[in-house]
gemmi code that builds the backbone of each chain (N, CA, C; Angstrom):
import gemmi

chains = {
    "A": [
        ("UNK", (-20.159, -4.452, -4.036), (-18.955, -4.808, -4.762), (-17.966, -5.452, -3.795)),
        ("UNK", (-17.159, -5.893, -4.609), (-16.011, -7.109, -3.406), (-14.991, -5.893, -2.444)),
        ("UNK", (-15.000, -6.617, -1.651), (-13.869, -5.121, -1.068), (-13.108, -5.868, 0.390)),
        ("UNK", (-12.062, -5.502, 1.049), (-11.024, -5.921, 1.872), (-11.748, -5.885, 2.810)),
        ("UNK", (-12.205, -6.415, 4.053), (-12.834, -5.964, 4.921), (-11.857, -6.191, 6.615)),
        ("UNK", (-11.944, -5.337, 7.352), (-11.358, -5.346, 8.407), (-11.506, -4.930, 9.304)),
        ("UNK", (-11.444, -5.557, 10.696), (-12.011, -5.106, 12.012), (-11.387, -5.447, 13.083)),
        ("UNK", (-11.276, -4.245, 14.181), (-11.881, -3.249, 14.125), (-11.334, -2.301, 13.674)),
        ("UNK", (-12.081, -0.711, 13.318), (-11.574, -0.106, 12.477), (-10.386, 0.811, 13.352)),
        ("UNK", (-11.104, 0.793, 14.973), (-9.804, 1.797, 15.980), (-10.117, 0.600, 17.021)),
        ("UNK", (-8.844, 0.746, 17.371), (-8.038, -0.018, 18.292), (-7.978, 0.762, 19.780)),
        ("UNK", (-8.401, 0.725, 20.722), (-7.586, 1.661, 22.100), (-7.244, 0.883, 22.865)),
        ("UNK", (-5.779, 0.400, 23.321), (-5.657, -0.664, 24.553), (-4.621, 0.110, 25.282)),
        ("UNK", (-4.074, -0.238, 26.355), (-3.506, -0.453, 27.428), (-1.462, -1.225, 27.440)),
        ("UNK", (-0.784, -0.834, 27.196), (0.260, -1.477, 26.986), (0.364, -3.016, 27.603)),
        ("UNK", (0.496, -3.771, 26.946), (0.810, -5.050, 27.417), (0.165, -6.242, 27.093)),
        ("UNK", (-1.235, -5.446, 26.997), (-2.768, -6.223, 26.287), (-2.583, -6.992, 25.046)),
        ("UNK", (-3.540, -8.058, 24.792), (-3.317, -8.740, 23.835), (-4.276, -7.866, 22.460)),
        ("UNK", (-3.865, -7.559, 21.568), (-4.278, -7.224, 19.952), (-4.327, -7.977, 19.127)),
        ("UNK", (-5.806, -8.237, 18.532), (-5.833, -8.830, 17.451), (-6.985, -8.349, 16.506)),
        ("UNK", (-6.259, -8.137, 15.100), (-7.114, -7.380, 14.060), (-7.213, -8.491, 12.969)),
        ("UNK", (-8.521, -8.737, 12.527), (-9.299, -9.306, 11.266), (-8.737, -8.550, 9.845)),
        ("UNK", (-8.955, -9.499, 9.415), (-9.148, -8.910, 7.791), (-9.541, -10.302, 7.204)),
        ("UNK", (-11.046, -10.081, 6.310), (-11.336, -10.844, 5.704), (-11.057, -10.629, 4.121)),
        ("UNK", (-10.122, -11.269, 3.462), (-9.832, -10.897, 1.862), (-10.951, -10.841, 0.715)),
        ("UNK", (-10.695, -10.367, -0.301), (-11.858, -10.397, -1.509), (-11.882, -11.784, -1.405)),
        ("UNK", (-13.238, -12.432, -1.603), (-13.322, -13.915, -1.715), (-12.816, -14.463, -3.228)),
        ("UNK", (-12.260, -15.650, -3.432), (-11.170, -15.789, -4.296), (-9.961, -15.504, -4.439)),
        ("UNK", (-9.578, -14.181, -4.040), (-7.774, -14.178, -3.713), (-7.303, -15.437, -3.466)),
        ("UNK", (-5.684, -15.412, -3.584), (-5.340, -16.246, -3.046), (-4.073, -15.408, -2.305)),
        ("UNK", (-3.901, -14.213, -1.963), (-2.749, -13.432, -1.442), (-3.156, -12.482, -0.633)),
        ("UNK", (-2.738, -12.772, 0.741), (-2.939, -11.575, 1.702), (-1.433, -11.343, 1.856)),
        ("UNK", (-1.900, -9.667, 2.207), (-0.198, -9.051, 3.007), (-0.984, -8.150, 3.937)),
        ("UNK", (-0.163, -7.982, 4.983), (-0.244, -7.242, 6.645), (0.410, -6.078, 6.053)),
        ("UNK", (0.282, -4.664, 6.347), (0.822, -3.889, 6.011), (1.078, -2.859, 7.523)),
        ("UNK", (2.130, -1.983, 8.019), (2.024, -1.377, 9.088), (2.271, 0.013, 8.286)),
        ("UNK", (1.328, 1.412, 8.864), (1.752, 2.385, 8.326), (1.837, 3.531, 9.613)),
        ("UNK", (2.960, 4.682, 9.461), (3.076, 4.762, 10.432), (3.828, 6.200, 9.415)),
        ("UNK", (3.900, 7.629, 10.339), (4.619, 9.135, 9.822), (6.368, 8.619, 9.378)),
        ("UNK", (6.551, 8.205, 10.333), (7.999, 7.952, 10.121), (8.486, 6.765, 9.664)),
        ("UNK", (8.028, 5.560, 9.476), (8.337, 4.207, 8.635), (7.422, 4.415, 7.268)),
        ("UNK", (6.063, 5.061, 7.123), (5.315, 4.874, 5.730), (4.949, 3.227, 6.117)),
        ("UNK", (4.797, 2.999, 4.521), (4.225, 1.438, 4.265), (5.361, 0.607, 4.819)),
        ("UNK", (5.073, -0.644, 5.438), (5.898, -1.729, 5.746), (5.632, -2.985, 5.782)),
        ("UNK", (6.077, -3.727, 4.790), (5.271, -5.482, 4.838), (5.993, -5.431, 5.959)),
        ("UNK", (4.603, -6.744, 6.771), (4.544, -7.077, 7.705), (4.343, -8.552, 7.286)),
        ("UNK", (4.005, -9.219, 6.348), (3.787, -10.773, 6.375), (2.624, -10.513, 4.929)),
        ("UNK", (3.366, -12.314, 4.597), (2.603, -12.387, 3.121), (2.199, -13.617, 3.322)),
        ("UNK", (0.922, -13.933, 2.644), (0.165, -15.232, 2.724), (0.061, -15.438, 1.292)),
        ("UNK", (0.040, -17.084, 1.032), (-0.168, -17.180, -0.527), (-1.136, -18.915, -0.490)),
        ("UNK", (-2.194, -18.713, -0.420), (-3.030, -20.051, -0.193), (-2.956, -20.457, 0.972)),
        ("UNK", (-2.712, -19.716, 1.919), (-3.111, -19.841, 3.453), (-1.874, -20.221, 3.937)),
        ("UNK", (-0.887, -20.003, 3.072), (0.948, -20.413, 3.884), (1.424, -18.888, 4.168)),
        ("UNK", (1.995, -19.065, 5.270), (3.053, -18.176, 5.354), (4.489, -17.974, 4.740)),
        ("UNK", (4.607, -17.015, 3.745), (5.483, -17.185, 2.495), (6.705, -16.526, 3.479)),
        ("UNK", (6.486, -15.080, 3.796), (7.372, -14.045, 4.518), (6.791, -13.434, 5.574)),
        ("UNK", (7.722, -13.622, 6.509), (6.919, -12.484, 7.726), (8.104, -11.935, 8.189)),
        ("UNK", (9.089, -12.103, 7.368), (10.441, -11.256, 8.049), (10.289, -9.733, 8.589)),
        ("UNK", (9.417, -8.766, 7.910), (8.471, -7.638, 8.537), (8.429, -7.543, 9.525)),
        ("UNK", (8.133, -9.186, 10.308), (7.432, -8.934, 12.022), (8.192, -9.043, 13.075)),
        ("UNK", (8.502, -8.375, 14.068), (8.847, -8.711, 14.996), (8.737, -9.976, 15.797)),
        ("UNK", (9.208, -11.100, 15.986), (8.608, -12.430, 16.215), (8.527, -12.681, 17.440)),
        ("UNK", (9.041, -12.159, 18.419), (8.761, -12.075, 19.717), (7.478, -11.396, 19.926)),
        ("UNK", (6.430, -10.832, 19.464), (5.036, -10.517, 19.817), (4.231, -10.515, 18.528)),
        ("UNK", (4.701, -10.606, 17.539), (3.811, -10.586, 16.427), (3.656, -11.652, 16.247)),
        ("UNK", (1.958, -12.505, 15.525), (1.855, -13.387, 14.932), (1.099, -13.267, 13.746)),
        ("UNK", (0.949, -13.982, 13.247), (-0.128, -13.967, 11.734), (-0.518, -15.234, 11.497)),
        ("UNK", (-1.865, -15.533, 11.376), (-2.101, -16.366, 10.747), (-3.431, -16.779, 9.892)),
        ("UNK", (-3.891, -17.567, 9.231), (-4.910, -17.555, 8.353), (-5.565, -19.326, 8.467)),
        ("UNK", (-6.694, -18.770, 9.569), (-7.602, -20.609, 10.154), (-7.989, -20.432, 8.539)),
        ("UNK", (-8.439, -19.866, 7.622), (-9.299, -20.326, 6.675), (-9.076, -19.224, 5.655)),
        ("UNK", (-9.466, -19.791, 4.149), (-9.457, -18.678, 3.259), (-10.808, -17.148, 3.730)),
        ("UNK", (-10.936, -17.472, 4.198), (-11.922, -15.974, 4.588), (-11.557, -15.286, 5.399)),
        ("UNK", (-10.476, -15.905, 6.332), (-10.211, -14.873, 7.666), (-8.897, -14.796, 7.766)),
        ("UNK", (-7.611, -13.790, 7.971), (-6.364, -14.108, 8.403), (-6.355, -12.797, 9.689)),
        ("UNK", (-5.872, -13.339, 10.307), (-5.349, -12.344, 11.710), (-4.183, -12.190, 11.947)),
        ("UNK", (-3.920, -11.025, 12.592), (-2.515, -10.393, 13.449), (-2.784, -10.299, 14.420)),
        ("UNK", (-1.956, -11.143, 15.213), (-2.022, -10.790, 16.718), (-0.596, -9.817, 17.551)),
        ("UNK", (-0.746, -8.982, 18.428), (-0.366, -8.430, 18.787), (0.025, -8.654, 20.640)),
        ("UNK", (1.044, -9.837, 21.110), (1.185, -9.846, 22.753), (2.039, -9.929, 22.913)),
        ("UNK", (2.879, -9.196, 24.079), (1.908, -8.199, 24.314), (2.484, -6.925, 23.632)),
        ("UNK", (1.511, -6.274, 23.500), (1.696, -4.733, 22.736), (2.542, -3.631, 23.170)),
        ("UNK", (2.760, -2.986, 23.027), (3.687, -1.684, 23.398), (3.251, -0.638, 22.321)),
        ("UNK", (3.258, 0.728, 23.048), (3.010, 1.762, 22.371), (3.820, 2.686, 21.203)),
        ("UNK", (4.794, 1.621, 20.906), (5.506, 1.725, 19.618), (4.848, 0.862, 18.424)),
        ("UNK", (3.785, -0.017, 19.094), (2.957, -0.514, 18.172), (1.876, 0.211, 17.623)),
        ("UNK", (1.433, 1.608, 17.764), (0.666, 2.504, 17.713), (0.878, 2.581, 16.116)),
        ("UNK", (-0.160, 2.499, 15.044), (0.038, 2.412, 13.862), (-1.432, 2.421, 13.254)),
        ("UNK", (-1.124, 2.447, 11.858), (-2.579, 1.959, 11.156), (-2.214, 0.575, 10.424)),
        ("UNK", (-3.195, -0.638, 10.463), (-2.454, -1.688, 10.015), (-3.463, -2.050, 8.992)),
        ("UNK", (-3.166, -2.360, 7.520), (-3.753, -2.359, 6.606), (-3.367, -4.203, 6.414)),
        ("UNK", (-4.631, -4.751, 6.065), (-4.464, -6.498, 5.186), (-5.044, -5.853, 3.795)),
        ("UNK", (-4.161, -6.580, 2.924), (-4.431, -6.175, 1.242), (-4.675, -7.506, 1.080)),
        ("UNK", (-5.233, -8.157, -0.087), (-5.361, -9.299, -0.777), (-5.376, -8.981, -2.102)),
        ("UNK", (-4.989, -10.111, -2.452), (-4.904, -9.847, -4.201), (-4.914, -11.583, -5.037)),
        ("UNK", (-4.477, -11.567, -6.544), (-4.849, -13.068, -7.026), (-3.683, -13.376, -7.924)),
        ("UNK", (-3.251, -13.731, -7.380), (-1.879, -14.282, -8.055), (-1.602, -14.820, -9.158)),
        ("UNK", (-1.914, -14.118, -10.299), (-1.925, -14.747, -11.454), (-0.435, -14.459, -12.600)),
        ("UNK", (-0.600, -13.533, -13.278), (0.432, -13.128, -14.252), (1.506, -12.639, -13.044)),
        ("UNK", (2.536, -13.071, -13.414), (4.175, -12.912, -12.748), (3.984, -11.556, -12.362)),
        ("UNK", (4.029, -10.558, -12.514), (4.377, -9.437, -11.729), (3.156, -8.440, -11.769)),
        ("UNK", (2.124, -9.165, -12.611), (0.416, -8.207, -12.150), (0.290, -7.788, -10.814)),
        ("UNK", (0.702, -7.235, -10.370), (0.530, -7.501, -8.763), (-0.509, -6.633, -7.848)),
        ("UNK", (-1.616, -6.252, -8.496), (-2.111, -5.020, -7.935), (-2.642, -5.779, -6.760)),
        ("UNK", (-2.809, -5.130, -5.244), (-3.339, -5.338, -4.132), (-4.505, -4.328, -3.892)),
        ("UNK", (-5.387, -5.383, -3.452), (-6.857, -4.596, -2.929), (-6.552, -4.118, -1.031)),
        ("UNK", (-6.397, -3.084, -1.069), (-6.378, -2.866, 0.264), (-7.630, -2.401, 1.188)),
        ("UNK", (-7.839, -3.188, 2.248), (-8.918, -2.903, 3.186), (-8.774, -1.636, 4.080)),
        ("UNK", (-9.529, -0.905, 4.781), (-9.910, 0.724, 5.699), (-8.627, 0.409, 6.448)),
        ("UNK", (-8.551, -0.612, 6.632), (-7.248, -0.554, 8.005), (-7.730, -0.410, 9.207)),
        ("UNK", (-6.833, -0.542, 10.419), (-7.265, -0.595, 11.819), (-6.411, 0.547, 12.092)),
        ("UNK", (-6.491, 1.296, 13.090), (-5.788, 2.130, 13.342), (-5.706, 1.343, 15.045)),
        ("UNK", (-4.365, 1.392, 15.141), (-4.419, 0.864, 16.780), (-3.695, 1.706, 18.126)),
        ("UNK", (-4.205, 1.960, 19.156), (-3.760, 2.936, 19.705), (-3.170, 2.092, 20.854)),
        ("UNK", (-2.118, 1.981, 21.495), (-1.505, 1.567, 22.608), (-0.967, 2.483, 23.590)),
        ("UNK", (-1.725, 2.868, 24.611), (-1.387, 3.278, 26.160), (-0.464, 3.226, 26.578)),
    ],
    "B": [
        ("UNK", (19.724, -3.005, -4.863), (18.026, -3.223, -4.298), (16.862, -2.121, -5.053)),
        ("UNK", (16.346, -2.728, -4.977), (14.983, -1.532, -5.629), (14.476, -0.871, -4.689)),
        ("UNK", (14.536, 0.442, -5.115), (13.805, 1.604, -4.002), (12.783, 2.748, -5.190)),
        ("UNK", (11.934, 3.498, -4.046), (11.268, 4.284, -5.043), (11.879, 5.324, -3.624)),
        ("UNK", (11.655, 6.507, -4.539), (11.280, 7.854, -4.061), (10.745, 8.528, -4.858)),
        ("UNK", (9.747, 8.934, -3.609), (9.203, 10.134, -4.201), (9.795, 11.499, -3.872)),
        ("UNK", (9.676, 12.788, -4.830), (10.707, 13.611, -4.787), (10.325, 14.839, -3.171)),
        ("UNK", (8.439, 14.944, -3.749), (7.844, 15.752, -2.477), (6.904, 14.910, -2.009)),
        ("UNK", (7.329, 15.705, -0.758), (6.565, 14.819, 0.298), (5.508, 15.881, 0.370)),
        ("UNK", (5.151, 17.247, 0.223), (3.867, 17.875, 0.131), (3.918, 18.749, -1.466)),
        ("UNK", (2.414, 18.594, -1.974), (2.419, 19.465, -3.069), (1.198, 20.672, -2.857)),
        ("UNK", (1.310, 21.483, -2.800), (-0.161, 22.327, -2.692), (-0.239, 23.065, -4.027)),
        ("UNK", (-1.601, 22.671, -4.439), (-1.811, 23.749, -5.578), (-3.404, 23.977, -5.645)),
        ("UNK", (-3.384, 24.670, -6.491), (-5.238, 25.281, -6.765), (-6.020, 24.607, -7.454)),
        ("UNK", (-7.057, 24.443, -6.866), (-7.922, 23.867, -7.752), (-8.321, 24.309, -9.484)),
        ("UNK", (-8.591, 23.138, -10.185), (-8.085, 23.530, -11.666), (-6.751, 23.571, -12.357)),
        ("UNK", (-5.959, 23.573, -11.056), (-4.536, 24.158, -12.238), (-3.749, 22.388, -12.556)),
        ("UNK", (-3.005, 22.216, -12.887), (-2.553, 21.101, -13.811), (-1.462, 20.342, -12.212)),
        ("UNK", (-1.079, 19.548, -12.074), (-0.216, 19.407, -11.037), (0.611, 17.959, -11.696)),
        ("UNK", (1.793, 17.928, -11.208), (2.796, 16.258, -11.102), (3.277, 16.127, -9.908)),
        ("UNK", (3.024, 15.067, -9.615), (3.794, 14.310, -8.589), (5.023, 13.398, -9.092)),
        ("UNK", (6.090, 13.595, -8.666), (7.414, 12.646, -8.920), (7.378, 11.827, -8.507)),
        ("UNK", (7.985, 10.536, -9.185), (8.373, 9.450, -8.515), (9.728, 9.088, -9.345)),
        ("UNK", (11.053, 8.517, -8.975), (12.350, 7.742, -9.061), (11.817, 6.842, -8.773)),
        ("UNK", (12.491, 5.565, -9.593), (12.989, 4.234, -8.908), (14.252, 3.517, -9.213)),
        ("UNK", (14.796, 2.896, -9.058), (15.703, 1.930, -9.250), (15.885, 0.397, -8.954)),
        ("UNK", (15.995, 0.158, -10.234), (16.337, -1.020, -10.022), (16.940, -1.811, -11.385)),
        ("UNK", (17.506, -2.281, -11.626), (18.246, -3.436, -12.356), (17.938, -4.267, -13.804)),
        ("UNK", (16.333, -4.227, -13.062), (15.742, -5.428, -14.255), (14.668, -4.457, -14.386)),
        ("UNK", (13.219, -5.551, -15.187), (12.254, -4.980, -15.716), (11.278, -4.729, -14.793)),
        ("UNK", (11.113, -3.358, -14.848), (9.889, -2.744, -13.736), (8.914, -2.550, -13.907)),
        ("UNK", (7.620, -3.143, -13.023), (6.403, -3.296, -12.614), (5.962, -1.885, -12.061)),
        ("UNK", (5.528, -0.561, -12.181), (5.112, -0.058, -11.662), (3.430, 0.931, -10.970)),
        ("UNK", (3.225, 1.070, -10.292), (2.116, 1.713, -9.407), (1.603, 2.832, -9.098)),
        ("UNK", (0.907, 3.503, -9.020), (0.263, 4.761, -7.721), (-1.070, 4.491, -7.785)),
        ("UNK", (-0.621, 4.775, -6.439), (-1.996, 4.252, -5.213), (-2.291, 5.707, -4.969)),
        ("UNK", (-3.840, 5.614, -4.389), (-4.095, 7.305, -3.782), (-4.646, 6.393, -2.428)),
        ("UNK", (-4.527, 7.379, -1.498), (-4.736, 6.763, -0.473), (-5.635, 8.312, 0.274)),
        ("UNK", (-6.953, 7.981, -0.144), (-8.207, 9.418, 1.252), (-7.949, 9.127, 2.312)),
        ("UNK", (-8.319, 10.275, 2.981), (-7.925, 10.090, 4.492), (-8.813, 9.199, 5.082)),
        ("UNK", (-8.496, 8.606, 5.679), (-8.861, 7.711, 6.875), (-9.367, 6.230, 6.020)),
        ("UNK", (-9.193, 6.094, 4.639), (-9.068, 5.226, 4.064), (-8.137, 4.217, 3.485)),
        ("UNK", (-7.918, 2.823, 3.022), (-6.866, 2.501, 2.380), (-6.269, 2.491, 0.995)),
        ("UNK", (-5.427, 1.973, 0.897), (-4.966, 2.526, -0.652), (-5.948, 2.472, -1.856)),
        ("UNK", (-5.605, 2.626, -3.023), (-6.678, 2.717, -4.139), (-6.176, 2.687, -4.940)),
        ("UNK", (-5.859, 1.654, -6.239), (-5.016, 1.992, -7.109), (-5.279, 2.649, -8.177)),
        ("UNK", (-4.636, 3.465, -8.588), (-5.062, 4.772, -9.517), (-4.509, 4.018, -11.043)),
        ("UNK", (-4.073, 3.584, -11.068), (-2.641, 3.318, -12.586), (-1.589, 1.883, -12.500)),
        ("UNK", (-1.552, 1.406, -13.381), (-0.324, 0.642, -13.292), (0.588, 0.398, -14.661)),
        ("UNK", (1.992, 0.591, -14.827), (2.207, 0.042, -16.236), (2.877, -0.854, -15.836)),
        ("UNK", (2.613, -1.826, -16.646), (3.333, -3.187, -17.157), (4.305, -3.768, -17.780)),
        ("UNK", (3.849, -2.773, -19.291), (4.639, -3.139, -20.666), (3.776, -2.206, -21.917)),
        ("UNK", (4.153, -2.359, -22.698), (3.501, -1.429, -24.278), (3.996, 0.369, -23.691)),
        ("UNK", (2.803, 0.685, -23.847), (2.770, 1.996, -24.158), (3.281, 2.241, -22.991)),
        ("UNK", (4.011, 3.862, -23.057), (4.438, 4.426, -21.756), (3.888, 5.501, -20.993)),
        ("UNK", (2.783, 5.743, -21.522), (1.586, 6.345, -21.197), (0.381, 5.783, -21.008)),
        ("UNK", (0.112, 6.004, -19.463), (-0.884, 5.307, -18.990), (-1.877, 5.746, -18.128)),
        ("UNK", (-2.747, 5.676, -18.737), (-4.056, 5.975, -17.871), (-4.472, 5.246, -17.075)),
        ("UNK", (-5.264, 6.221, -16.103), (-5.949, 5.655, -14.886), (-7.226, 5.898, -14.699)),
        ("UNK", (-7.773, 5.987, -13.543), (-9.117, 6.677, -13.026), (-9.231, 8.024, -12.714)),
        ("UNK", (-9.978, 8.641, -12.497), (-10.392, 10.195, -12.026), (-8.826, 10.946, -12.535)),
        ("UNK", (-8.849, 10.908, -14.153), (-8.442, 11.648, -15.096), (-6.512, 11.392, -14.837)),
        ("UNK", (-6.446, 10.992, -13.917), (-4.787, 10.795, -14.133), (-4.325, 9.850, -14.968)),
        ("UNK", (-2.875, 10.420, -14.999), (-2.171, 9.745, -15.943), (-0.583, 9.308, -15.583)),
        ("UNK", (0.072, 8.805, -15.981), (1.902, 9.047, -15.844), (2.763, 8.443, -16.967)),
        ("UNK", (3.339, 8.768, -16.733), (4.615, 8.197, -18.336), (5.748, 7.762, -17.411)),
        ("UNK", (6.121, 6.589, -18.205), (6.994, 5.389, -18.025), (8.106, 5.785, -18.666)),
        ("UNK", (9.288, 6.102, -18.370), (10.827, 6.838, -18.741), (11.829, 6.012, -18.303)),
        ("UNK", (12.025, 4.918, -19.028), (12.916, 4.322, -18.794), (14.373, 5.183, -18.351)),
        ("UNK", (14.835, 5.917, -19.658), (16.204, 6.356, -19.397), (16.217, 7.086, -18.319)),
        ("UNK", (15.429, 8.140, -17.794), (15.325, 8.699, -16.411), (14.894, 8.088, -15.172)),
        ("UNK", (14.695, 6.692, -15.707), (14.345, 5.579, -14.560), (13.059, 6.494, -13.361)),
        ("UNK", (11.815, 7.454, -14.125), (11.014, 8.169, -13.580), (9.430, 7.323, -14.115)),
        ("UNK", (8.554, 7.738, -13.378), (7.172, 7.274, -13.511), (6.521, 8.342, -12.805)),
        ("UNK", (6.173, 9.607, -13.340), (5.764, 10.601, -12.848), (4.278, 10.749, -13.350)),
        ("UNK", (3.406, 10.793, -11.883), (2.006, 11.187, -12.010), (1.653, 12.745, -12.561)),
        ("UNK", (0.635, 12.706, -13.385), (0.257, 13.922, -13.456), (-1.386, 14.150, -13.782)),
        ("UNK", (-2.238, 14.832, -14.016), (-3.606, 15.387, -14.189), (-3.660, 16.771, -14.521)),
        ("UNK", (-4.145, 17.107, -15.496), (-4.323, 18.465, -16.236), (-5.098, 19.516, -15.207)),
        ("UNK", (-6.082, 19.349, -14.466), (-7.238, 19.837, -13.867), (-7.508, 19.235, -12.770)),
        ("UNK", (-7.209, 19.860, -11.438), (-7.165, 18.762, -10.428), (-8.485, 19.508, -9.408)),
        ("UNK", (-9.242, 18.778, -8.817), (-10.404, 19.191, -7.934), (-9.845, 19.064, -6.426)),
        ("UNK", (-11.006, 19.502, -6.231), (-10.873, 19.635, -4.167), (-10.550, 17.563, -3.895)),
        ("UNK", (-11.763, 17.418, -4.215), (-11.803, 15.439, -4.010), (-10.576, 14.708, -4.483)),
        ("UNK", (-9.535, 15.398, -5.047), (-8.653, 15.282, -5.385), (-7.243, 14.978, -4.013)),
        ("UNK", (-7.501, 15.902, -3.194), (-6.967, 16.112, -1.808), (-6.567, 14.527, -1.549)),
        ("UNK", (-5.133, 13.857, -1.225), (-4.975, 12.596, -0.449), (-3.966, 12.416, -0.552)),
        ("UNK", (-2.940, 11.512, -0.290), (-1.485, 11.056, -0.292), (-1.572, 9.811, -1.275)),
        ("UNK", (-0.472, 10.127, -1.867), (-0.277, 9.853, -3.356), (1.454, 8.561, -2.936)),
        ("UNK", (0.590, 7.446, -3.552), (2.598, 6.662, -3.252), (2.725, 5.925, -4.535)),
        ("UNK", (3.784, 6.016, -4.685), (4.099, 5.178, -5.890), (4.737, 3.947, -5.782)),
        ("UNK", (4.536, 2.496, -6.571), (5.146, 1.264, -5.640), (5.881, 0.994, -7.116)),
        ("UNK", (6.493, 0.270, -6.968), (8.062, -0.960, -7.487), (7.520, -1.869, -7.248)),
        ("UNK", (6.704, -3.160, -8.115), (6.669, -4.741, -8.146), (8.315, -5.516, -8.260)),
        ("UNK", (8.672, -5.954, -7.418), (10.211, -6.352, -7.156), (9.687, -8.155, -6.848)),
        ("UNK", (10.554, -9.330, -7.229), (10.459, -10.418, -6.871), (11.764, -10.450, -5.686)),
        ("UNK", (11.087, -10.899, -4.479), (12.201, -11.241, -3.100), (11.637, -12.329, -2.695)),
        ("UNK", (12.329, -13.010, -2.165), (11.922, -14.283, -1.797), (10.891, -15.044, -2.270)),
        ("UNK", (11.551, -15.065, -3.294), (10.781, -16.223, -4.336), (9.545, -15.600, -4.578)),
        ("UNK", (8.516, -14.369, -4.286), (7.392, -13.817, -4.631), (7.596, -12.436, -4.792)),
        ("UNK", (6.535, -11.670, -5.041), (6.386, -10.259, -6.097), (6.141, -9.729, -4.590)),
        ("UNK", (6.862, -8.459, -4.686), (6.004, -8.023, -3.616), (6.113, -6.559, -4.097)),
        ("UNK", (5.468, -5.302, -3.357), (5.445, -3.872, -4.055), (6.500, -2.979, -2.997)),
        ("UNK", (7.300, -2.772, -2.998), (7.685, -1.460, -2.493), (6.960, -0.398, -2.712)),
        ("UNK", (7.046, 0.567, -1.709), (6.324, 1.700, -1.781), (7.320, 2.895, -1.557)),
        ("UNK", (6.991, 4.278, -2.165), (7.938, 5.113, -1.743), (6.890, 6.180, -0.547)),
        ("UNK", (7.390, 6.548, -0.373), (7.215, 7.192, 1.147), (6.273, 8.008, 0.866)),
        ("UNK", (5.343, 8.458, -0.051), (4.195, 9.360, 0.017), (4.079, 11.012, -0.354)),
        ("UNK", (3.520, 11.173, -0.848), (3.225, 12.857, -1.629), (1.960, 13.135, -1.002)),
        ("UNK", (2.193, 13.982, -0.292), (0.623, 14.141, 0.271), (0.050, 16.074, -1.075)),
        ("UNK", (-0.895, 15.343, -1.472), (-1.367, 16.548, -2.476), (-2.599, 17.442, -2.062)),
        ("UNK", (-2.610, 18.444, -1.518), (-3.691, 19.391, -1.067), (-4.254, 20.349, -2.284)),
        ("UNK", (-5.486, 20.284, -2.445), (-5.910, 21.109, -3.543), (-6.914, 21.699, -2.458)),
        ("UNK", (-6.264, 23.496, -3.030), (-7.233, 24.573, -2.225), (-8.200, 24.977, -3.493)),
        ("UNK", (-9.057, 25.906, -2.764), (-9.878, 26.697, -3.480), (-9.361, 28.007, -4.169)),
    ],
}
model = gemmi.Model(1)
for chain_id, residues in chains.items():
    chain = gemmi.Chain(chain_id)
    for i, (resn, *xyz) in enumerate(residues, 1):
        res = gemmi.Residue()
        res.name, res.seqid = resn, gemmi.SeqId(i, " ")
        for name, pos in zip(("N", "CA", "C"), xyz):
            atom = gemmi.Atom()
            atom.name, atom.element = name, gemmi.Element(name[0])
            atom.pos, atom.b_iso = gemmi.Position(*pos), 0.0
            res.add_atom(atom)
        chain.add_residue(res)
    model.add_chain(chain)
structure = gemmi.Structure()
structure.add_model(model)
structure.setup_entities()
C-alpha cells in the first residue's frame, strides 16, 4: 500500500555535522510538510511544499535549515551545521491538494535525530 | 488565531472501560477538524475527520467524536478501549495562513490502557 517513506529512521551525529533526512511522498501528492516533534514544542511546521515550490518555511531556522525538493519523489532537510537543540523526531507528511480545506496528511515513521 | 488544546495531557484507564479525550479549539470561521493517533515509535495516523453534515463522526478502530459548535469542543471518545489502543492522541485545526491550509495541532493526550 502507498505510504510516506523516510530515511534514515535514527540519526546519531556529532554537533556541527552536516544532517540530511529523505522523505519520499505518496506518489501523486502534490504537498509535502517537514514536521519537528519534540516533549516540549509537540508538532511544529517546519516548511510546506506544494508542486515542488516552497510555499512556507517560516518554521525554519534559516541560518542552518534548508529544504528542498530536486524532484516529485524526493524532498530533503538539511541540517548545517547541527546543534544538539536540533535533537528531535522529524516527520515529512504529504498529502493532495484538492477540496479547500480536505486536508488530511499522510505522515511517514519519521527520523529521530540525535546530536552530540 | 486558531489554537487547539487538548485538556489532558495523560489519560489512564482499563482496558474495556469507555474513555474521552478532550479537545478545545478556537477560532473565528468555519472549522476543519482532526485526530491523529500517533504508536510509539511511529507517525501520525488519522483516526477521524469532520468537515461538514453530521456532527458525529466516525472513524477507524471503533472511535468516534462529536462536533459542538457552541462549546467550540471536538471530543474523542470509544465505548471499549483495548491494550493496542495505548498511543498519543492529537487533535488538529485545518486553518488557511499564508495563502494555504495548514493543520495546527494541539499538544497531545497520551492514552495508556492497562490490564
Amino acid at each position: 500500500d502507498a505510504r510516506v517513506t523516510q530515511t534514515p529512521r535514527h540519526k546519531v551525529t556529532e554537533m556541527g555535522q552536516e544532517v540530511t533526512m529523505r522523505c519520499q511522498p505518496i506518489l501523486g501528492h502534490n504537498t509535502v510538510f517537514w514536521y519537528r516533534q519534540t516533549m516540549m514544542q509537540g508538532l511544529e511546521l517546519l516548511a510546506y511544499f506544494r508542486n515542488r515550490a516552497p510555499l512556507d518555511d517560516s518554521g525554519m531556522p534559516k541560518d542552518r535549515f534548508s529544504a528542498e525538493m530536486p524532484d516529485a519523489t524526493l524532498a530533503t532537510l538539511k541540517i548545517q551545521p547541527s546543534e544538539p537543540r536540533d535533537s528531535a523526531v522529524y516527520f515529512c507528511a504529504s498529502g493532495l491538494r484538492g477540496r479547500a480545506m480536505d486536508n488530511e496528511q499522510f505522515f511517514g515513521p519519521g527520523t529521530r535525530l540525535t546530536v552530540l | 488565531a486558531q489554537s487547539v488544546t487538548q485538556l489532558d495531557s495523560q489519560v489512564p484507564v482499563f482496558e474495556e472501560a469507555p474513555v474521552e479525550l478532550r479537545c478545545n479549539y478556537s477560532s473565528s470561521v468555519s472549522v476543519y477538524l482532526f485526530w491523529y493517533v500517533q504508536y510509539p515509535n511511529q507517525g501520525l495516523q488519522l483516526l477521524l475527520k469532520y468537515l461538514s453534515g453530521s456532527t458525529l463522526v466516525k472513524g477507524i478502530n471503533g472511535f468516534e467524536a462529536e462536533f459542538n459548535k457552541s462549546q467550540t469542543s471536538f471530543h474523542l471518545r470509544k465505548p471499549s478501549v483495548h491494550i493496542s489502543d495505548t498511543a498519543e492522541y492529537f487533535c488538529a485545526v485545518s486553518v488557511i495562513s499564508g495563502g494555504y491550509n495548514k493543520l495546527i495541532f494541539g499538544a497531545g493526550t497520551r492514552l495508556a490502557v492497562h490490564p
